[in-house]
Backbone as ProteinMPNN parsed JSONL, in Angstrom:
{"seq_chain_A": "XXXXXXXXXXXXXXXXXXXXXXXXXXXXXXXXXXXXXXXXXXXXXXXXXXXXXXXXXXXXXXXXXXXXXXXXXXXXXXXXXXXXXXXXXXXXXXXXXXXXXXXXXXXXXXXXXXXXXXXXXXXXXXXXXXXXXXXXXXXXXXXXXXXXXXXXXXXXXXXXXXXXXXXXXXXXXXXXXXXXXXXXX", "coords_chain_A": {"N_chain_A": [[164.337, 70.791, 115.42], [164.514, 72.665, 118.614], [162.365, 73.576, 121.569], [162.972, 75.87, 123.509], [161.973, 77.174, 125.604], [159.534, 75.665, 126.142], [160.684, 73.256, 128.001], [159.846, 74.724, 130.263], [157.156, 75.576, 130.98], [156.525, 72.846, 131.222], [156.262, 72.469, 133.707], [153.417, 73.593, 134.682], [152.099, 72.616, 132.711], [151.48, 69.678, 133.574], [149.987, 70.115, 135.921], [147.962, 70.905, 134.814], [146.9, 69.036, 133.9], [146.733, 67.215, 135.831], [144.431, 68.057, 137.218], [141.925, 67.062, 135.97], [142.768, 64.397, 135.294], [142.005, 61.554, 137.339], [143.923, 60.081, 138.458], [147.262, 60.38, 139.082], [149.135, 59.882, 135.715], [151.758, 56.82, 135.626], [154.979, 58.297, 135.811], [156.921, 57.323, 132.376], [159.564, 57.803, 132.447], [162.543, 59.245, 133.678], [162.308, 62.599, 134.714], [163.312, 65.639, 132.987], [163.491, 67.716, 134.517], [163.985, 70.258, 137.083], [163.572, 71.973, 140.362], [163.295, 75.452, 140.089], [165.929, 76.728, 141.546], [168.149, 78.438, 141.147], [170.104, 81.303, 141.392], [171.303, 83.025, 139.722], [172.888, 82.989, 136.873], [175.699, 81.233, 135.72], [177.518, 82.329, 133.844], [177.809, 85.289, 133.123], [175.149, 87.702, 132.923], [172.921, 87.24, 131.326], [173.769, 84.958, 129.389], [174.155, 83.763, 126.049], [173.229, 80.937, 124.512], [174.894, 78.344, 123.274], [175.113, 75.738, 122.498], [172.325, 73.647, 123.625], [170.796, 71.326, 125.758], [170.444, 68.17, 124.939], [169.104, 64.774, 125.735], [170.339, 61.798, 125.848], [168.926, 58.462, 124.14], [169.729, 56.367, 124.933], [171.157, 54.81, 127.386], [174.152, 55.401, 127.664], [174.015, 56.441, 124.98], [174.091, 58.946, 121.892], [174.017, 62.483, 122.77], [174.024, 65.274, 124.547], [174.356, 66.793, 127.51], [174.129, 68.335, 129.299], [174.518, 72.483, 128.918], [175.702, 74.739, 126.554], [177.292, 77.715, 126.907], [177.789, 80.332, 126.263], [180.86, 82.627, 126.357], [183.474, 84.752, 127.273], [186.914, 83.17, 127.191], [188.797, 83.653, 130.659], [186.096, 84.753, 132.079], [184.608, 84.979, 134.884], [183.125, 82.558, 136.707], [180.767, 81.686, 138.075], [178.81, 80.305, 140.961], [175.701, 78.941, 141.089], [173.604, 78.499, 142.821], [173.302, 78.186, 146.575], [176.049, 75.887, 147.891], [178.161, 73.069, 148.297], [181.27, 72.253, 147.234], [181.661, 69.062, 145.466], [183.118, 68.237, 144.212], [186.395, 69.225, 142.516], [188.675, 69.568, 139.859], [190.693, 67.833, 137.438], [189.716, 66.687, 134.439], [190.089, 64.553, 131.713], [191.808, 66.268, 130.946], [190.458, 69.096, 131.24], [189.787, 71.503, 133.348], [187.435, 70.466, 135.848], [184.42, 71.917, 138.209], [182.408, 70.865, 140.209], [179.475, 71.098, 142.286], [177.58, 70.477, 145.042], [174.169, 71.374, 146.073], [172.814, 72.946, 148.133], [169.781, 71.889, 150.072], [168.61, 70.597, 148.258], [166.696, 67.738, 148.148], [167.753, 64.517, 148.664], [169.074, 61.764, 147.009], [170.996, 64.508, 146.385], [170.75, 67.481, 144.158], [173.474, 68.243, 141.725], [175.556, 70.747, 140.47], [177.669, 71.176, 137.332], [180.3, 72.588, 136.357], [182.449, 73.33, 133.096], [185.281, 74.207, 130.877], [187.106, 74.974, 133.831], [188.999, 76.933, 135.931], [190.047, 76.761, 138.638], [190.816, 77.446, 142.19], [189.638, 76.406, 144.522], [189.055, 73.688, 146.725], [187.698, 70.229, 147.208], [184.713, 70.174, 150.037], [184.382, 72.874, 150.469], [182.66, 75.686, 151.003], [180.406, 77.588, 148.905], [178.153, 80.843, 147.902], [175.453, 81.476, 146.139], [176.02, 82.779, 143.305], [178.681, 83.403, 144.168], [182.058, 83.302, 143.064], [183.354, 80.293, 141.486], [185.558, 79.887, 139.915], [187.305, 80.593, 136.945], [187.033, 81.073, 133.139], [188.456, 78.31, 131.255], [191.008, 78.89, 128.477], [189.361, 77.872, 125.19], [188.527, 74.254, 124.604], [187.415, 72.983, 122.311], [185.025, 72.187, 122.192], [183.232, 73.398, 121.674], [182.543, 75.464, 118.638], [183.03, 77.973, 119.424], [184.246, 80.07, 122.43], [183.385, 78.987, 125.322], [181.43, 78.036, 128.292], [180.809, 74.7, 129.71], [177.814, 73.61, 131.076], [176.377, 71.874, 133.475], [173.752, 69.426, 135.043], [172.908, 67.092, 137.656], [170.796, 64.766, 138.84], [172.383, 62.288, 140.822], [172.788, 59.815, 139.135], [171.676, 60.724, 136.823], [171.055, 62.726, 134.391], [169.807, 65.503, 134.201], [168.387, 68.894, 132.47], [170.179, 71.904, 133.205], [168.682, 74.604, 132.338], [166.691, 74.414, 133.447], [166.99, 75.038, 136.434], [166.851, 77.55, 136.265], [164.967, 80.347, 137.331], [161.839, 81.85, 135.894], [162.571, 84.568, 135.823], [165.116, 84.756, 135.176], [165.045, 83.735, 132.897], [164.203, 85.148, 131.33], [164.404, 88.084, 128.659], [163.798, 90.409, 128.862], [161.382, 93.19, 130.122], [158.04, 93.038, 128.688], [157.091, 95.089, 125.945], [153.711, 96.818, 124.844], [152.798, 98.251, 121.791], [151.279, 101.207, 120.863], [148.033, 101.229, 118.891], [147.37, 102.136, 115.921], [145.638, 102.486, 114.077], [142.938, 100.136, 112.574], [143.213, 96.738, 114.058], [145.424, 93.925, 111.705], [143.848, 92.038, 109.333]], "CA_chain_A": [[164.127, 72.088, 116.03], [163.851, 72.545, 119.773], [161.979, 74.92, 121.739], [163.868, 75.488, 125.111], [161.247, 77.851, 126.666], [158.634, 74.38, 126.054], [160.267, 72.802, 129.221], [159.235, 75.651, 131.408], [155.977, 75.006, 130.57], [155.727, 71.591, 131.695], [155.119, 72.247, 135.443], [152.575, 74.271, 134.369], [150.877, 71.714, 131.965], [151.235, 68.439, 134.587], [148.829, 70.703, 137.525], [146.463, 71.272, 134.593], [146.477, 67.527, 133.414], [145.946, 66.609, 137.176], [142.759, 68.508, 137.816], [141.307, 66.207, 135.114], [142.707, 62.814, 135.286], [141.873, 61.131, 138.646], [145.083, 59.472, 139.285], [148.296, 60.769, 137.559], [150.11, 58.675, 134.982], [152.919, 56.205, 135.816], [156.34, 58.382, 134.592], [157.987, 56.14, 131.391], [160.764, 58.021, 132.292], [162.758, 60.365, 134.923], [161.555, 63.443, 134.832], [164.311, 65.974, 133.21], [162.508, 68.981, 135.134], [164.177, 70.595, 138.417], [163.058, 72.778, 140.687], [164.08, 76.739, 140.34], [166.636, 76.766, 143.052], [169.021, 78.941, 141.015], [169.693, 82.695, 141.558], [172.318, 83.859, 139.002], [173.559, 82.685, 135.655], [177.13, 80.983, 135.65], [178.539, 83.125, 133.442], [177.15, 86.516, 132.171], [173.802, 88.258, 133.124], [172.113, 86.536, 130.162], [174.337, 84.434, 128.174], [173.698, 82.796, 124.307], [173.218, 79.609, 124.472], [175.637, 77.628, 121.998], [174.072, 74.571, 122.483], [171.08, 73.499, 124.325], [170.314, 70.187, 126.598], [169.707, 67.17, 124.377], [169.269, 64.205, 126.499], [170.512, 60.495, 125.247], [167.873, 57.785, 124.425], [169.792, 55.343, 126.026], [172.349, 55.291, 128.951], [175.494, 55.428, 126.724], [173.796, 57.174, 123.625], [174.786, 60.105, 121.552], [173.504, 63.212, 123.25], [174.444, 66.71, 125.105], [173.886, 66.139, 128.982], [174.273, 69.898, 129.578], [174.126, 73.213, 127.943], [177.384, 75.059, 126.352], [176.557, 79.197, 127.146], [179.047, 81.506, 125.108], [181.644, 83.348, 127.276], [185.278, 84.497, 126.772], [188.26, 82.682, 128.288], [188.961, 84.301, 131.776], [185.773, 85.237, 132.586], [184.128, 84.713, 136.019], [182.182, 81.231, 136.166], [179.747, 81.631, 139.455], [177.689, 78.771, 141.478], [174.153, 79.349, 140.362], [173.046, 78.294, 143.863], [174.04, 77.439, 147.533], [175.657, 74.515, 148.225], [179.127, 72.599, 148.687], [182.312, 71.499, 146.587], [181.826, 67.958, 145.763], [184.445, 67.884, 143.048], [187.295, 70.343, 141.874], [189.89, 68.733, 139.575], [191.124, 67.578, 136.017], [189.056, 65.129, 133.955], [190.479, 64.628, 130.572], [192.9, 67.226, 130.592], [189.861, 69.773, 131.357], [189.463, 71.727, 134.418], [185.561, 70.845, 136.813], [184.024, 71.91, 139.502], [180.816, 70.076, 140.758], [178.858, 71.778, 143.34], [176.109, 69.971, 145.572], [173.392, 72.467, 146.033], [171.813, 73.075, 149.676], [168.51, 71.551, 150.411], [167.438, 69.961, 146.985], [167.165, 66.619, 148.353], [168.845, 63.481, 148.509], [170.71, 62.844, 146.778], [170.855, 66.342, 146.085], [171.082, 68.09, 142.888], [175.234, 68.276, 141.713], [175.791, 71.287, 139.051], [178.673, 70.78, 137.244], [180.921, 73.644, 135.141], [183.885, 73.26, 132.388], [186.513, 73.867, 131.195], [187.344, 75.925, 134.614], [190.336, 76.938, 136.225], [190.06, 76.847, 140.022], [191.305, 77.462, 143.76], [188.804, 75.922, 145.497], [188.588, 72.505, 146.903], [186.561, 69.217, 148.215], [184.446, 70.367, 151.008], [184.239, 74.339, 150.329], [181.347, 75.999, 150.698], [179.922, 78.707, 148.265], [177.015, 80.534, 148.399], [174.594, 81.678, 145.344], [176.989, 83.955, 143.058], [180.063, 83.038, 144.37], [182.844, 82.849, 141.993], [183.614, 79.094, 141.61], [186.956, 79.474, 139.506], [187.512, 81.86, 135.851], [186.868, 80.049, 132.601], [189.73, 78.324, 130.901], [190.542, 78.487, 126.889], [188.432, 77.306, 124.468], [188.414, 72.738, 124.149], [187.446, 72.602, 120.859], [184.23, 71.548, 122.401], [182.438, 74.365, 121.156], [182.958, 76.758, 117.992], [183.751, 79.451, 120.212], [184.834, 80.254, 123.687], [182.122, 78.459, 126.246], [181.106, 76.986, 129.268], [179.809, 73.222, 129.71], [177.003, 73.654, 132.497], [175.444, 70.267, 133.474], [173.046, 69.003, 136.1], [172.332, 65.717, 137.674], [170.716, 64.087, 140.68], [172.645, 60.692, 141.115], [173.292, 59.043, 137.7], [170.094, 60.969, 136.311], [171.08, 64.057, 133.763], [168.432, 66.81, 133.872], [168.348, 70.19, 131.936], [170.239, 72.743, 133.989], [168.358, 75.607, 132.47], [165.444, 73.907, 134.876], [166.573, 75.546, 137.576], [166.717, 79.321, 136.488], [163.68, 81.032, 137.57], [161.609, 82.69, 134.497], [162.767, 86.131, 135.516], [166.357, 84.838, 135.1], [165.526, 83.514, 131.755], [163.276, 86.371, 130.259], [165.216, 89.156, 128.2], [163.352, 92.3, 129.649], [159.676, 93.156, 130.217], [157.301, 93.011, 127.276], [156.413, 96.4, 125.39], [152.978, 96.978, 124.063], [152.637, 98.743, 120.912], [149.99, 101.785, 120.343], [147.599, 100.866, 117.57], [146.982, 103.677, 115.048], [144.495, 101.544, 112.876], [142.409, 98.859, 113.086], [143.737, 95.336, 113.436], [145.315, 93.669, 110.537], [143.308, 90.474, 109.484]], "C_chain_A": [[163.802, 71.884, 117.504], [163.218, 73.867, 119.945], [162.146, 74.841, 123.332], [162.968, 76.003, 125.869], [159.778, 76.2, 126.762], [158.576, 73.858, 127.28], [159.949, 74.056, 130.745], [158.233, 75.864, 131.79], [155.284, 73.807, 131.308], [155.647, 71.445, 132.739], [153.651, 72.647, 135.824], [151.218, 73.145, 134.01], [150.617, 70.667, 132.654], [150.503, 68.881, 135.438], [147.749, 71.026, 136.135], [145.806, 70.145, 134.414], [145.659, 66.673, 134.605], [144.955, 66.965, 137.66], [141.644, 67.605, 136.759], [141.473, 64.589, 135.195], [142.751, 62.824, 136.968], [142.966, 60.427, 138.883], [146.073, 59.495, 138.328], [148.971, 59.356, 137.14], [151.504, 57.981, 135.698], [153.812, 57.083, 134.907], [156.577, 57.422, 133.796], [159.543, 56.767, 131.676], [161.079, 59.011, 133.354], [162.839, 61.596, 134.209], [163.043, 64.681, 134.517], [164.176, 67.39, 133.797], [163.298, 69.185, 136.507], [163.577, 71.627, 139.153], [163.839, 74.301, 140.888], [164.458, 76.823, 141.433], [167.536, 77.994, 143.017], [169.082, 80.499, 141.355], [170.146, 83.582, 140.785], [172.344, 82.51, 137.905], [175.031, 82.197, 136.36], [177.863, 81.957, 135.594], [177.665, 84.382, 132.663], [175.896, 87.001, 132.734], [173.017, 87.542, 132.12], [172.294, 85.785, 128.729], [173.94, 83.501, 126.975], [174.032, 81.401, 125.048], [173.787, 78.579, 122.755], [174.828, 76.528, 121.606], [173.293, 73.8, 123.676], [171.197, 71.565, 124.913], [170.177, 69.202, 125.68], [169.927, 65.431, 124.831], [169.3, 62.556, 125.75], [169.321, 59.656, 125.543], [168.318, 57.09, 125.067], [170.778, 55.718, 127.205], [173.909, 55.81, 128.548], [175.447, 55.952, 125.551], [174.179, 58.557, 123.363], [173.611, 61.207, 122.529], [174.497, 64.379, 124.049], [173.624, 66.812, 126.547], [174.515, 67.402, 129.881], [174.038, 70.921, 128.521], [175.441, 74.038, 127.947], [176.932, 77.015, 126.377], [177.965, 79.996, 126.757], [179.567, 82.741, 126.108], [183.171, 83.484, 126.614], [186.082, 84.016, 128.009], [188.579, 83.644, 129.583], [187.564, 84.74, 132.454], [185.254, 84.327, 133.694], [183.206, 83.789, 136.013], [181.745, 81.12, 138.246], [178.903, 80.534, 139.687], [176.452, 79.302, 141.478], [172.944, 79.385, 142.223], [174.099, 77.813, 145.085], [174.643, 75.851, 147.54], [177.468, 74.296, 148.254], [179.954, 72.028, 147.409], [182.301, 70.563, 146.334], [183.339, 67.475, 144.356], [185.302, 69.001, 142.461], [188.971, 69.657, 141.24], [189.937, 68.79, 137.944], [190.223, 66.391, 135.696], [189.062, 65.424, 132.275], [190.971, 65.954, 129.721], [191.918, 68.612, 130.492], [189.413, 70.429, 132.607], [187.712, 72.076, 134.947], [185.58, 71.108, 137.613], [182.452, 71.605, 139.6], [180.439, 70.8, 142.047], [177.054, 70.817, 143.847], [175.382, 70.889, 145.756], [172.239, 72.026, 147.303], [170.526, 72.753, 149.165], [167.613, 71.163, 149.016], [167.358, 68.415, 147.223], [167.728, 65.106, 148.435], [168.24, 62.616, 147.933], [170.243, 64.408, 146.008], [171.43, 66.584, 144.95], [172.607, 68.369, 142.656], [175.175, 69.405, 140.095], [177.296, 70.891, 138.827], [179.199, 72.192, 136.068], [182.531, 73.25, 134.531], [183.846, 73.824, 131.414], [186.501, 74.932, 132.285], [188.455, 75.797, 135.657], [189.642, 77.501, 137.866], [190.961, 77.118, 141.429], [190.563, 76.752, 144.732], [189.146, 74.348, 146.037], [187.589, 72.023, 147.254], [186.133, 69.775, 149.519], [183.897, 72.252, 151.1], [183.144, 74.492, 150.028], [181.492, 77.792, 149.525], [178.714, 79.16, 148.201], [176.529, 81.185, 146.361], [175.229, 83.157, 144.428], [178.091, 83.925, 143.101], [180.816, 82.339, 143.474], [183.206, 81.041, 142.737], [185.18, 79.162, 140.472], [186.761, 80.634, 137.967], [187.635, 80.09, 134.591], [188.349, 80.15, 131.796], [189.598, 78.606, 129.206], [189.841, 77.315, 126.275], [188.895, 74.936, 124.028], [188.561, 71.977, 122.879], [185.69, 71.763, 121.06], [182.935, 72.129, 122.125], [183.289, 75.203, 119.991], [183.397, 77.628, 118.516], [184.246, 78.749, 121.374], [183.415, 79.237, 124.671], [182.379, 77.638, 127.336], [179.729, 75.793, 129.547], [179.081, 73.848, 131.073], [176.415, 72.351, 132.81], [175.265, 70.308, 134.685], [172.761, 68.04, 136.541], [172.126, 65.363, 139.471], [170.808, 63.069, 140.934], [173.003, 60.968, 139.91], [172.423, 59.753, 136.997], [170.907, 62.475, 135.788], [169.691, 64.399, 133.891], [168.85, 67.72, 133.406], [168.777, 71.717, 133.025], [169.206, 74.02, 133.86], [166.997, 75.533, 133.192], [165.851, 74.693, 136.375], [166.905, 77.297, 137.765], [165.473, 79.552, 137.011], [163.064, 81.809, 136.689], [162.067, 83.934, 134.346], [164.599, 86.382, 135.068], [166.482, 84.446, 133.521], [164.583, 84.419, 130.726], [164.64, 87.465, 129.815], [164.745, 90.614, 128.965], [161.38, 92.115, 129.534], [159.015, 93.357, 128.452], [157.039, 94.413, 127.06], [155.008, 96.442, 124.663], [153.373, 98.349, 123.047], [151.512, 99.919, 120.985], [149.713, 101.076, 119.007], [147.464, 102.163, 117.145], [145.923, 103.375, 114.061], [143.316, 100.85, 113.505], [143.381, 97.819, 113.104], [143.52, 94.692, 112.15], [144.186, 92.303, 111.035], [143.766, 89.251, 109.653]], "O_chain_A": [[162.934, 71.058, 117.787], [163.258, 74.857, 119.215], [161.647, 74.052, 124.134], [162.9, 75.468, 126.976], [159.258, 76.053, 127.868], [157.532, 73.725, 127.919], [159.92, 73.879, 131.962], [158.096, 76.348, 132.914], [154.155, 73.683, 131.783], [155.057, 70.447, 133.154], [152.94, 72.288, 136.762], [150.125, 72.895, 134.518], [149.424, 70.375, 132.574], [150.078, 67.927, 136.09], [146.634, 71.423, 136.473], [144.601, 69.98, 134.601], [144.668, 65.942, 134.585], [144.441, 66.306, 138.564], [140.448, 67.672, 137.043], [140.57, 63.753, 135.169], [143.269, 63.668, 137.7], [142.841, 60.006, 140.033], [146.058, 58.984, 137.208], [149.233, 58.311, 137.736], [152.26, 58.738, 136.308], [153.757, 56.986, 133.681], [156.491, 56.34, 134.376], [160.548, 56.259, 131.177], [160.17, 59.606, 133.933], [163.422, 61.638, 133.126], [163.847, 64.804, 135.441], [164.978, 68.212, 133.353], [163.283, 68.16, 137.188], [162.903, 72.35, 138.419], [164.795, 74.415, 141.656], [163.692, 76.976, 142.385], [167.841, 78.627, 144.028], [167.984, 80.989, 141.618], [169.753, 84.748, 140.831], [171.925, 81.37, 138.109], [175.435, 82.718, 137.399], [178.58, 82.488, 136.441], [176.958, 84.193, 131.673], [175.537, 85.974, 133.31], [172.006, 87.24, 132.755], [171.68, 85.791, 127.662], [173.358, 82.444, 127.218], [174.867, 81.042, 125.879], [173.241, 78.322, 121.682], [174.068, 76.422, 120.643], [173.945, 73.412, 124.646], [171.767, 70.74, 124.198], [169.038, 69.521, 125.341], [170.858, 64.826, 124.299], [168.299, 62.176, 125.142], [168.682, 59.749, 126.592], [167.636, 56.809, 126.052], [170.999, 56.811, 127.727], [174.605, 56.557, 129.235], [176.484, 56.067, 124.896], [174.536, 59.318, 124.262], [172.529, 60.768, 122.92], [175.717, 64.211, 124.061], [172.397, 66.897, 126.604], [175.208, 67.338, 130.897], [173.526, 70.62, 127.443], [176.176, 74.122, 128.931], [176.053, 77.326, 125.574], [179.059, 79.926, 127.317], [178.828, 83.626, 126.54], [183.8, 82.759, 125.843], [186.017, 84.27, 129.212], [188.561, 84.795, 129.148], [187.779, 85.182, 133.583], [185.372, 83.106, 133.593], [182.26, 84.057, 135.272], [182.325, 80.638, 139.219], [178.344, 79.896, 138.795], [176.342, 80.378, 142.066], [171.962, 80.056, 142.541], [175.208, 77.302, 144.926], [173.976, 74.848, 147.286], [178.126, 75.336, 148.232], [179.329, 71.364, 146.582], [183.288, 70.184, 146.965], [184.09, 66.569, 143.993], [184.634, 69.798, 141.803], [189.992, 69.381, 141.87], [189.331, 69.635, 137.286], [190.01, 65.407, 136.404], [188.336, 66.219, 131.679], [190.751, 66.442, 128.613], [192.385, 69.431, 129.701], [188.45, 69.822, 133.074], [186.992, 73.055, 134.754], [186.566, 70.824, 138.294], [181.538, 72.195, 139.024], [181.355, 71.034, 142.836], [175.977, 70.648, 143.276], [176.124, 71.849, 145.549], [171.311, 71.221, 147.383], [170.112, 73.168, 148.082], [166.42, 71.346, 148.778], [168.015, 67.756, 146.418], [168.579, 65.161, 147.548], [167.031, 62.458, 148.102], [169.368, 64.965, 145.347], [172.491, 66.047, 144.63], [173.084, 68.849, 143.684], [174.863, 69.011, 138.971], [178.038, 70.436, 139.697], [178.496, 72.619, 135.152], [183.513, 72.965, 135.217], [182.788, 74.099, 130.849], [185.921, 75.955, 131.92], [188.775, 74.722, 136.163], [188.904, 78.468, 138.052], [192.118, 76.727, 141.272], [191.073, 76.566, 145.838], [189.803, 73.865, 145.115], [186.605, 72.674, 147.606], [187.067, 69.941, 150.304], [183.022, 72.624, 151.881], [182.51, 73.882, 149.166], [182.339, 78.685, 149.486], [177.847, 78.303, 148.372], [177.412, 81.225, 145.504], [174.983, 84.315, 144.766], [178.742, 84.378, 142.159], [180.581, 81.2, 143.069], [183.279, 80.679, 143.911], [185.799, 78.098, 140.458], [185.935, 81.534, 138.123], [187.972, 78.921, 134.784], [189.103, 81.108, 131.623], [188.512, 78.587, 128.626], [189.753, 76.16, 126.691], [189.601, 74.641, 123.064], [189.237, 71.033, 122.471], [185.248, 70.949, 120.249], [181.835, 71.595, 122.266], [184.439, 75.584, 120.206], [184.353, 78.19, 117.982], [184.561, 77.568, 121.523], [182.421, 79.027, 123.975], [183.245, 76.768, 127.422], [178.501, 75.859, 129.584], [179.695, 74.454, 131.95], [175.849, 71.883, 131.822], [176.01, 70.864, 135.493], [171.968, 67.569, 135.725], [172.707, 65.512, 140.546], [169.808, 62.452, 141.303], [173.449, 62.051, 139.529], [172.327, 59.053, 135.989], [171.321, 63.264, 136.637], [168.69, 63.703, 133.715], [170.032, 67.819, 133.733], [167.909, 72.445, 133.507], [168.815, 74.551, 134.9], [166.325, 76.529, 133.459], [165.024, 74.866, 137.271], [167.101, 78.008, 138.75], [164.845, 78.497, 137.094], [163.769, 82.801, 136.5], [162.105, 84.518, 133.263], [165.208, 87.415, 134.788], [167.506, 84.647, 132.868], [164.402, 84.234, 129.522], [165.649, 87.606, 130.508], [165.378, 91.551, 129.452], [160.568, 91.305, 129.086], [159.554, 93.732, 127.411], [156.725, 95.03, 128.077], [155.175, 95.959, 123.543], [154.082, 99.28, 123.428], [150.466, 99.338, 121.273], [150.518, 100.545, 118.241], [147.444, 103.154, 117.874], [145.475, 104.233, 113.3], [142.868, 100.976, 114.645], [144.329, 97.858, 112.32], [142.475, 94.625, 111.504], [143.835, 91.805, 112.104], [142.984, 88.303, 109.718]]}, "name": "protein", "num_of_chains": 1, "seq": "XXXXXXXXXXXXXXXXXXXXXXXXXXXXXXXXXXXXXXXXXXXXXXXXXXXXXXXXXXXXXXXXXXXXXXXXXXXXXXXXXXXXXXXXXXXXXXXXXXXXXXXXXXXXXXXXXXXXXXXXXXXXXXXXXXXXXXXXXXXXXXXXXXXXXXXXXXXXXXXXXXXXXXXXXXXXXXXXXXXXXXXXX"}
């Protein structure tokens, strides 16, 4: 079982850990946490998530080194944030586009989206929203229709949905309830 809202959490829980321990822990590991840079969703105002982040134990191990977000073929696949073209092409008969992302720094954060059908090239800038290409038919890489999203800074996968901002990944504001009773027990 995961629980995806958990890593949103953990910038939260590392500033409470540090007001207590006098000198933070040595990482065992890189950190799959980014900083909310993003401003939009890829694809959709608030799309399902097919399948979720699950990051390999080793360098070459089984794992999911992105997240697959449920869309139909053609639709509009947007750059989540500013930043530059570093890749637009075919890679195993699947159309990517990689996007460096302004001022996360170096090396700088690289999103990556597939299967997607493009115009763009190397060097093109886009800004936060900006269509990056329309998605292509379905891979076989998902049950349904979907787009691969993936994140990495260098060789280093991280959890794209790290860099929504909570208001991008909340459903709507909370409702309280009237009571008409007491509370149950």
């Amino acid at each position: 079982m995961t629980f995806p809202r958990l890593e949103l959490l953990l910038p939260t829980l590392a500033a409470l850990l540090a007001t207590f321990l006098p000198t933070p822990p040595a990482p065992s590991a890189p950190s799959s946490v980014a900083t909310p840079t993003a401003a939009t969703w890829p694809v959709g105002t608030r799309p399902p998530v097919v399948r979720g982040w699950d990051p390999p134990a080793t360098e070459y191990g089984a794992g999911h080194r992105g997240v697959d977000l449920a869309a139909p073929p053609g639709a509009p696949v947007r750059a989540v944030a500013p930043g530059r073209i570093s890749f637009a092409g075919r890679v195993a008969g699947r159309g990517v586009v990689a996007v460096e992302l302004d001022g996360t720094g170096d090396p700088p954060l690289r999103t990556t989206y597939e299967p997607v059908r493009t115009a763009l090239r190397k060097g093109d800038e886009v800004g936060a929203g900006d269509p990056v290409g329309t998605l292509e038919l379905p891979t076989g890489h998902c049950p349904t229709s979907c787009l691969h999203w993936g994140l990495r800074r260098a060789e280093t996968y991280l959890d794209p949905l790290t860099l929504l901002p909570p208001w991008l990944l909340r459903r709507g504001p909370s409702r309280l309830l009237p009571m008409t009773g007491p509370l149950p027990p």
